[in-house]
N, C-alpha and C positions, 0 to 999 in steps of 0.2 A: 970731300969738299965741305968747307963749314957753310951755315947757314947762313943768309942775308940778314944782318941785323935792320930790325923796323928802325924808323928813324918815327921819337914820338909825337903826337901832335896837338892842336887844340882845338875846343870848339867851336868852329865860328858863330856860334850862338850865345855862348855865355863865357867863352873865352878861356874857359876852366884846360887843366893840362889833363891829355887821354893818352892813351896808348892804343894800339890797335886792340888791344886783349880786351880793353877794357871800353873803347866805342860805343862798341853794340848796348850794353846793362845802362853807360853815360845816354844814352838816347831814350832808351825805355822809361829810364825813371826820371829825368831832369828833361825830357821834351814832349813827351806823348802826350795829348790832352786827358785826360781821365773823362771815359764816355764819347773823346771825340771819333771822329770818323779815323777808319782802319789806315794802316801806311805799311811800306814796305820799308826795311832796312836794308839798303843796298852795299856792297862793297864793292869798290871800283879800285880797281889796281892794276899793273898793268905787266903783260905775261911776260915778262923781261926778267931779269933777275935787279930788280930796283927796288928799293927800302921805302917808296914814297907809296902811299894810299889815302882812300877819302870815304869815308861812311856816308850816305844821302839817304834820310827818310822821306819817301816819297810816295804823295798819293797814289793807291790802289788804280786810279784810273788813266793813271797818266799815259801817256807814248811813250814810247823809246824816244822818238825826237827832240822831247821835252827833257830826258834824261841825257842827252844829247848835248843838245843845247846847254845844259847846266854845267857839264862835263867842259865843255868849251870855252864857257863863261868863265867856269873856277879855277882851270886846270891846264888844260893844252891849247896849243893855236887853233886858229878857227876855221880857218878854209883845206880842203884839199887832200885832206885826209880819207881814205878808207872809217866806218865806224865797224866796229863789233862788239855785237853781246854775246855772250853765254847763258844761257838760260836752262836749268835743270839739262845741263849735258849737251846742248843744242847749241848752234855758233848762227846769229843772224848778221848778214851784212850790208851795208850801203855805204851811200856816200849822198854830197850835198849837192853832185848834179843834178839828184832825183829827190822824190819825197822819203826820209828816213821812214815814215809810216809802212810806205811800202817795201820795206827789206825782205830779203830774201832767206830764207833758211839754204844754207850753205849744205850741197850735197854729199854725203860720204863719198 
């Protein structure tokens, strides 16, 4: 089976044309404060077989809710859905009945 071609993108910060390949180095060098406070580079995409993705630099301290939330705002509908992360190999879940802070690590 061939590969999913990326579909490419840009950055909603400076509006410049990226690729997936190249996101992550676009982030470090054209957003990062030099001396500011630390951020994670996130990849959000989604476990389908779909061409579409989104990089989010996001403070160290944030919640998932927040990352959530943002995810929501930029990306998919907003109510009603299942959330999941993956985090170094780990699958946390919730939803918006409850508080996203509170998620639950998903049992093997």
């Amino acid at each position: 089976m061939a590969g999913q071609k990326t579909v490419p993108g840009t950055c909603a910060t400076c509006r410049e044309p990226i690729t997936k390949r190249t996101a992550s180095s676009h982030l470090k060098k054209n957003h990062a404060e030099p001396g500011g406070e630390d951020r994670f580079i996130i990849l959000i995409d989604t476990p389908y077989s779909s061409p579409y993705w989104m990089l989010a630099l996001v403070k160290t301290d944030a919640q998932l809710s927040d990352l959530d939330e943002f995810i929501r705002d930029t990306w998919v509908e907003c109510c009603g859905h299942l959330s999941a992360f993956y985090i170094s190999g780990r699958e946390f879940l919730g939803s918006f009945d409850g508080d996203v802070d509170d998620m639950e690590e998903r049992a093997e």
